[in-house]
MOPAC internal coordinates of N, CA, C and O (Angstrom, degrees):
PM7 1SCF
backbone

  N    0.0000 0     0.00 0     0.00 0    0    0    0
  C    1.4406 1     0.00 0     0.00 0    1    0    0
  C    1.5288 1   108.95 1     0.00 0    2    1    0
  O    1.2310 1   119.20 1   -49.10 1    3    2    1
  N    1.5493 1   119.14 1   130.90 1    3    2    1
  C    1.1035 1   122.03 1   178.23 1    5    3    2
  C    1.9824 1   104.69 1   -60.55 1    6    5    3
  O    1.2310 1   134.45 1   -23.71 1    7    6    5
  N    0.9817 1    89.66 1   156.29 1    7    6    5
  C    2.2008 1   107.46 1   174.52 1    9    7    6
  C    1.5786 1    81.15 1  -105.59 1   10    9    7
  O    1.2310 1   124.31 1   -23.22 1   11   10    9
  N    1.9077 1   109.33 1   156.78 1   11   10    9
  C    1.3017 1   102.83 1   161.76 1   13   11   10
  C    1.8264 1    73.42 1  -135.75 1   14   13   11
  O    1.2310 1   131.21 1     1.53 1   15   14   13
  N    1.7812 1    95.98 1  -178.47 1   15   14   13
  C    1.8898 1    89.52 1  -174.01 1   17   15   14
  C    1.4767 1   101.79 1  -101.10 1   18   17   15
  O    1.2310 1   116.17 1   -26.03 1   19   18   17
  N    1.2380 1   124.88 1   153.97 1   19   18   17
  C    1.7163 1   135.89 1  -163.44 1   21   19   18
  C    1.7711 1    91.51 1   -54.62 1   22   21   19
  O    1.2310 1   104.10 1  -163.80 1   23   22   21
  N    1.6144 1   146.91 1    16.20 1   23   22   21
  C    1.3549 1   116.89 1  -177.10 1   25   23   22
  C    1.8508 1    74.36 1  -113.78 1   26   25   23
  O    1.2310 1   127.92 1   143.65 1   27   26   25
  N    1.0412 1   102.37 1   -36.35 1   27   26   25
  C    2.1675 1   103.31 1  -168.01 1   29   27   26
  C    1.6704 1    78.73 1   -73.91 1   30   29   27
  O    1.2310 1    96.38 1   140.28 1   31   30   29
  N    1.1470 1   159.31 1   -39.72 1   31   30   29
  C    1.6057 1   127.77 1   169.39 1   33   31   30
  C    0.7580 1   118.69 1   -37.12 1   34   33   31
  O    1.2310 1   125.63 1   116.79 1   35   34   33
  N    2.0606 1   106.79 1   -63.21 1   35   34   33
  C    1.5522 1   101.81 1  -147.00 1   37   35   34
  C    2.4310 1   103.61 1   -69.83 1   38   37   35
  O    1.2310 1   137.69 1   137.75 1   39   38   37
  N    1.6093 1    83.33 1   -42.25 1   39   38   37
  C    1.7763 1    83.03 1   162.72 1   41   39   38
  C    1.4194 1   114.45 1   -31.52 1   42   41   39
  O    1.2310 1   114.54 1    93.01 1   43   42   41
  N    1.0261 1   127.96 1   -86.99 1   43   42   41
  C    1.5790 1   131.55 1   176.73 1   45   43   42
  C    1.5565 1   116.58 1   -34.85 1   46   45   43
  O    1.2310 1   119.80 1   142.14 1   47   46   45
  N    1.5106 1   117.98 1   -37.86 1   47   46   45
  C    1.6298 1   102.52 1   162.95 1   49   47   46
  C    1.1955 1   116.87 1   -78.30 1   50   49   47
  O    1.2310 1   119.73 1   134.41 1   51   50   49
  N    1.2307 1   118.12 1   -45.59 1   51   50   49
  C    1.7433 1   116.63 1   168.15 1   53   51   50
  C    1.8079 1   104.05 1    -8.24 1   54   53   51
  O    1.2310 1   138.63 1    99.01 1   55   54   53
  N    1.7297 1    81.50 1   -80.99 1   55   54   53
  C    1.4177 1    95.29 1  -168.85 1   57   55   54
  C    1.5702 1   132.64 1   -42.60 1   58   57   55
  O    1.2310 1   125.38 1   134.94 1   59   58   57
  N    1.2943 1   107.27 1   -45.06 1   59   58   57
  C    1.1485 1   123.02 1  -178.02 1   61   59   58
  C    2.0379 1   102.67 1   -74.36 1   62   61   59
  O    1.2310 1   110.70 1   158.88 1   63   62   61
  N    0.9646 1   135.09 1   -21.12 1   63   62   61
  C    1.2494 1   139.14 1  -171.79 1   65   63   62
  C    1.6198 1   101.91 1   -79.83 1   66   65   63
  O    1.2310 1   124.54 1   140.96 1   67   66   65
  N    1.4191 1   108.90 1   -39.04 1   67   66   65
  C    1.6942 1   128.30 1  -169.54 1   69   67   66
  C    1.4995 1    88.45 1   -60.86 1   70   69   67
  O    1.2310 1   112.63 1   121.30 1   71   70   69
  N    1.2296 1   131.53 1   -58.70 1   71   70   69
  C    1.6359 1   146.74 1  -163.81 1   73   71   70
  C    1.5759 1   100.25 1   -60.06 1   74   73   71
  O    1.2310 1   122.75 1   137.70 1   75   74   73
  N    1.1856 1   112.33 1   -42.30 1   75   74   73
  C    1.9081 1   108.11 1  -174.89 1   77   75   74
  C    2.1082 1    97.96 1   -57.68 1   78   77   75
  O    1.2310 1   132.57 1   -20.45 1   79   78   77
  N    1.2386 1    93.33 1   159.55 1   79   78   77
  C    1.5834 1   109.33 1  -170.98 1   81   79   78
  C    1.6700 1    97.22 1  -140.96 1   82   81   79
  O    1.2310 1   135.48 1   -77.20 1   83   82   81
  N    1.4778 1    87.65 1   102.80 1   83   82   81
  C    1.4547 1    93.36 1  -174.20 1   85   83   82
  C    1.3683 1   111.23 1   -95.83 1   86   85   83
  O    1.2310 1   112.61 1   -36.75 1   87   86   85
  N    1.7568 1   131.55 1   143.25 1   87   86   85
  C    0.9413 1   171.50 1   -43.52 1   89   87   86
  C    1.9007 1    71.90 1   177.16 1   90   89   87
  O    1.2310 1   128.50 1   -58.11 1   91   90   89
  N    1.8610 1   101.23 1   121.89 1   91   90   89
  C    1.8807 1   114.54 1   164.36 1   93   91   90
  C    1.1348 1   100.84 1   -89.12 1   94   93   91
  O    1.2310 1   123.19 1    -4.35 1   95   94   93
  N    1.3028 1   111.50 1   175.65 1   95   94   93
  C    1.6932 1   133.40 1  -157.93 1   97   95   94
  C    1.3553 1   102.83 1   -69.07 1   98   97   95
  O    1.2310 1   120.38 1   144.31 1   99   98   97
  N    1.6477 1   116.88 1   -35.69 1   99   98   97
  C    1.3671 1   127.89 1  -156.28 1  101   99   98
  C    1.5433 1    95.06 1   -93.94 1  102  101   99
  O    1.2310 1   109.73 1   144.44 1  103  102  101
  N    1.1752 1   136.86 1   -35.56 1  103  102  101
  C    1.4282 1   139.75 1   179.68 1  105  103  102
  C    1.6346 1    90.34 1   -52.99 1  106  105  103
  O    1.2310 1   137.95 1    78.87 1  107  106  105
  N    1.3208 1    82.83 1  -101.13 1  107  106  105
  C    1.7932 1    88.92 1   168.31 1  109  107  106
  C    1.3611 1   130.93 1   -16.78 1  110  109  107
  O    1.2310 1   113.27 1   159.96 1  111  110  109
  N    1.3479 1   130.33 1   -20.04 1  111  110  109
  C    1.4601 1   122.77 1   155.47 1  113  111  110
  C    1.2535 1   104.24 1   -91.89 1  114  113  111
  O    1.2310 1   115.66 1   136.00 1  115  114  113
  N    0.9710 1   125.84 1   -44.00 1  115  114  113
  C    1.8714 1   112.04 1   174.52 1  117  115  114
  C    1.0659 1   147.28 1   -35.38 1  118  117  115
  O    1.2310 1   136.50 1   142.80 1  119  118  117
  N    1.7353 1    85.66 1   -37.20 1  119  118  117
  C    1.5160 1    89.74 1  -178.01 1  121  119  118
  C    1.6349 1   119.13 1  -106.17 1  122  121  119
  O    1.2310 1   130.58 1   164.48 1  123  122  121
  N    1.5253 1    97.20 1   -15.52 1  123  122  121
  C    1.7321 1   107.44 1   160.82 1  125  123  122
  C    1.8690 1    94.45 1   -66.22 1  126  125  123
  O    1.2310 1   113.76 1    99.34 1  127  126  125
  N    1.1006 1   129.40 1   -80.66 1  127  126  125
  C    1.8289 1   109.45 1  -175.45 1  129  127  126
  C    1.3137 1   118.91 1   -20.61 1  130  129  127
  O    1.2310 1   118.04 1   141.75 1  131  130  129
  N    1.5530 1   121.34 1   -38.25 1  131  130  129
  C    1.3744 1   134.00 1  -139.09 1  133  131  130
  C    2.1554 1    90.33 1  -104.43 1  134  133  131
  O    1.2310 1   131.43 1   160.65 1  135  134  133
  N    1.1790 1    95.54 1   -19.35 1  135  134  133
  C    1.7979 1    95.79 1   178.06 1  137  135  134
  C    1.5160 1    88.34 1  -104.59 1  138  137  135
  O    1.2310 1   110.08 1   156.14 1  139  138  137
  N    1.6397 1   136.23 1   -23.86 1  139  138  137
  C    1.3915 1    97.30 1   168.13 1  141  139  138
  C    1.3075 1   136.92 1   -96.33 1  142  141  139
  O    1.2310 1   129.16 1  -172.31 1  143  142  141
  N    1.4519 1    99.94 1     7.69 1  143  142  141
  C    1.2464 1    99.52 1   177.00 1  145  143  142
  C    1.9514 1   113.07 1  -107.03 1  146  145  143
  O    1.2310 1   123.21 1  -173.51 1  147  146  145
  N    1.2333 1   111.45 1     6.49 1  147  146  145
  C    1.2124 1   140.38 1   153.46 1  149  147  146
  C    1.7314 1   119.63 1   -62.58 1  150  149  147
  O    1.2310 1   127.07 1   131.31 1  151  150  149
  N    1.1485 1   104.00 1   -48.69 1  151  150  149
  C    1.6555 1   126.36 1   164.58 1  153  151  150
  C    1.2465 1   104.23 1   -72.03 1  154  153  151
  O    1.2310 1   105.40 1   143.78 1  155  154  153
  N    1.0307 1   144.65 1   -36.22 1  155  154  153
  C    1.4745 1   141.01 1  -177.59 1  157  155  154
  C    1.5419 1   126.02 1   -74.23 1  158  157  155
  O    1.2310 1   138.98 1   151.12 1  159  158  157
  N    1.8182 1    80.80 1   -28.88 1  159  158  157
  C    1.8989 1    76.79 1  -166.11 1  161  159  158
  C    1.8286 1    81.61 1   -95.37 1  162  161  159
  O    1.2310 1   115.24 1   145.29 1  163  162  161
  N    1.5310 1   126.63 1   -34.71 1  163  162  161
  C    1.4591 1   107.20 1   166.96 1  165  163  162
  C    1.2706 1   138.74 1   -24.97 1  166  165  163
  O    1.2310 1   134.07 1   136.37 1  167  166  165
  N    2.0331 1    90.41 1   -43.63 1  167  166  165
  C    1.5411 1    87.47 1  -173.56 1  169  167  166
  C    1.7403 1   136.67 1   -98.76 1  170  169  167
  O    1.2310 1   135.26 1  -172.42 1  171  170  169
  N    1.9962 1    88.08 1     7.58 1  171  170  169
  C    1.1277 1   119.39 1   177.77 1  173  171  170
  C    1.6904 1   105.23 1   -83.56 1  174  173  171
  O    1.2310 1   115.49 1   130.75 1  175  174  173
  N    1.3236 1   126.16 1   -49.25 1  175  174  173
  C    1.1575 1   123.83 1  -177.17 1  177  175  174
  C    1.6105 1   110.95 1   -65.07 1  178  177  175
  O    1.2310 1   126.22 1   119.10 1  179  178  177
  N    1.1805 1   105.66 1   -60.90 1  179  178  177
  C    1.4464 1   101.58 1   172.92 1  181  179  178
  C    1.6526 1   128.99 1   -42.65 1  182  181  179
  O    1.2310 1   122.35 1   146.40 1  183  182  181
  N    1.8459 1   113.10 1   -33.60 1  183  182  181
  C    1.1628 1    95.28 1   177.84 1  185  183  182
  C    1.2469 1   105.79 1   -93.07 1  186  185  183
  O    1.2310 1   111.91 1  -176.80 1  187  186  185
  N    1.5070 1   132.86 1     3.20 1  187  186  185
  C    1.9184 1   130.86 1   157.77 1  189  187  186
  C    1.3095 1   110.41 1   -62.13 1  190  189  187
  O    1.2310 1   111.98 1   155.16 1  191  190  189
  N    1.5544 1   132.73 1   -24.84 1  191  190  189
  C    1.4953 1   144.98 1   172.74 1  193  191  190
  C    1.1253 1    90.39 1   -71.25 1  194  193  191
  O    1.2310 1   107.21 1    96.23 1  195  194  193
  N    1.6218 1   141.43 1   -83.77 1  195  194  193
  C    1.2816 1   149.10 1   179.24 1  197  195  194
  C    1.4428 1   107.08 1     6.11 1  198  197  195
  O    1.2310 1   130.53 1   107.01 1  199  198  197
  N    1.9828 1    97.30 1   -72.99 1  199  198  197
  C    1.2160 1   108.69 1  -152.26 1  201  199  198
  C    1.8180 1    91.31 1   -72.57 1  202  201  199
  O    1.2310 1   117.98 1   139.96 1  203  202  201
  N    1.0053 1   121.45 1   -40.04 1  203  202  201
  C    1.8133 1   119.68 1  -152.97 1  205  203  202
  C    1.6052 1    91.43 1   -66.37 1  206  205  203
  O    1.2310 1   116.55 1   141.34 1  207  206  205
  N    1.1539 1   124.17 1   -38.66 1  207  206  205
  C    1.7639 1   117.70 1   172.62 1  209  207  206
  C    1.3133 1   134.14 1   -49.68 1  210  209  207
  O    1.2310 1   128.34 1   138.78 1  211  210  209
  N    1.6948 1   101.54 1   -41.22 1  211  210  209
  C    1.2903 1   126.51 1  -174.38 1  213  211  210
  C    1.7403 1   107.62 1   -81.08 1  214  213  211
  O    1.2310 1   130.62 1   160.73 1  215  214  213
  N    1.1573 1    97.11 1   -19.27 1  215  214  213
  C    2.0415 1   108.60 1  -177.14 1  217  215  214
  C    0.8754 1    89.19 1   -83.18 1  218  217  215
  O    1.2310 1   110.64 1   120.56 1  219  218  217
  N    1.7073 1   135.20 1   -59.44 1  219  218  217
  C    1.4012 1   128.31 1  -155.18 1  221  219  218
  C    1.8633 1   100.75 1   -67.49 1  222  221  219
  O    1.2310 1   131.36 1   118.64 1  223  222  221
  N    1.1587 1    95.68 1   -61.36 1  223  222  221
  C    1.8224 1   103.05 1  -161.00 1  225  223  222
  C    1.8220 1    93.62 1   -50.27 1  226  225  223
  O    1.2310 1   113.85 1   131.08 1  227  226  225
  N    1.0544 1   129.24 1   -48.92 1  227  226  225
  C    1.3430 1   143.82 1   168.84 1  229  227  226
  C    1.7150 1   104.59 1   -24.86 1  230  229  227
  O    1.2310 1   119.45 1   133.16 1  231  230  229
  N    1.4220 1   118.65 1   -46.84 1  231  230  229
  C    1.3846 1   136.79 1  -145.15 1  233  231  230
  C    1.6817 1    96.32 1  -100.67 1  234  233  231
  O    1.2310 1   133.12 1   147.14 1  235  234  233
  N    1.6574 1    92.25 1   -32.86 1  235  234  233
  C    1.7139 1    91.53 1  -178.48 1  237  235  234
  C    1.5158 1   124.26 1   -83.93 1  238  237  235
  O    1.2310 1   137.13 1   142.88 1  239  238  237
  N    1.2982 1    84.43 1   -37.12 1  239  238  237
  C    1.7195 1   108.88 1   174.60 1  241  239  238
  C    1.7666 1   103.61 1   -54.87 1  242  241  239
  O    1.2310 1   118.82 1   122.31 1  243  242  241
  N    1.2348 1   119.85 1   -57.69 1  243  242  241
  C    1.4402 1   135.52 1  -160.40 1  245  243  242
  C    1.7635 1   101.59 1   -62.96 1  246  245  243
  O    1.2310 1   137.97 1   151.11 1  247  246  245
  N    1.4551 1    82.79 1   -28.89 1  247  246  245
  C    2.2097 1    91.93 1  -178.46 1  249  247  246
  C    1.6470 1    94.33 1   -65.47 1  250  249  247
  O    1.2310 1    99.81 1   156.18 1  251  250  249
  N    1.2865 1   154.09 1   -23.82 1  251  250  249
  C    0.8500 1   140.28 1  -122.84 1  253  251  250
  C    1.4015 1   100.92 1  -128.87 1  254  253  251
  O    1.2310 1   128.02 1   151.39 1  255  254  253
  N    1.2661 1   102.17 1   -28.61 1  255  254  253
  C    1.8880 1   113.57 1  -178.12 1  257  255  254
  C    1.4680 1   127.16 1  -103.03 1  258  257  255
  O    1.2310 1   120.10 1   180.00 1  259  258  257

C-alpha cells in the first residue's frame, strides 16, 4: 500500500468532504417527522398484535379450565 504524507491526506479529505451534499433544514425535518411517525404507527401495530395474541392464548388457556 502506497503511504501518502499527512499534508497529501489532509488535501485528499478536503477534497472528498467538498463532494458530500449536505442535507437543508427542511429535508432534515421531514424525514425526522417521517421516522416519527413511522415509530408510531410501529408501535401501534405491534401493540394490536400484542393484544390479538393475548385474546387468543387467553381463549385457549380458558378452554382448558
Amino acid at each position: 500500500m502506497a503511504t501518502t504524507n499527512p499534508i497529501q491526506f489532509i488535501q485528499q479529505v478536503r477534497a472528498e468532504v467538498s463532494k458530500v451534499v449536505w442535507p437543508t433544514r427542511r429535508e432534515v425535518l421531514l424525514t425526522t417527522v417521517m421516522v416519527f411517525i413511522m415509530a408510531a404507527l410501529t408501535a401501534v401495530f405491534f401493540a394490536l398484535v400484542d393484544l390479538a395474541i393475548r385474546g387468543g392464548l387467553q381463549l385457549v388457556l380458558g378452554a382448558f379450565n
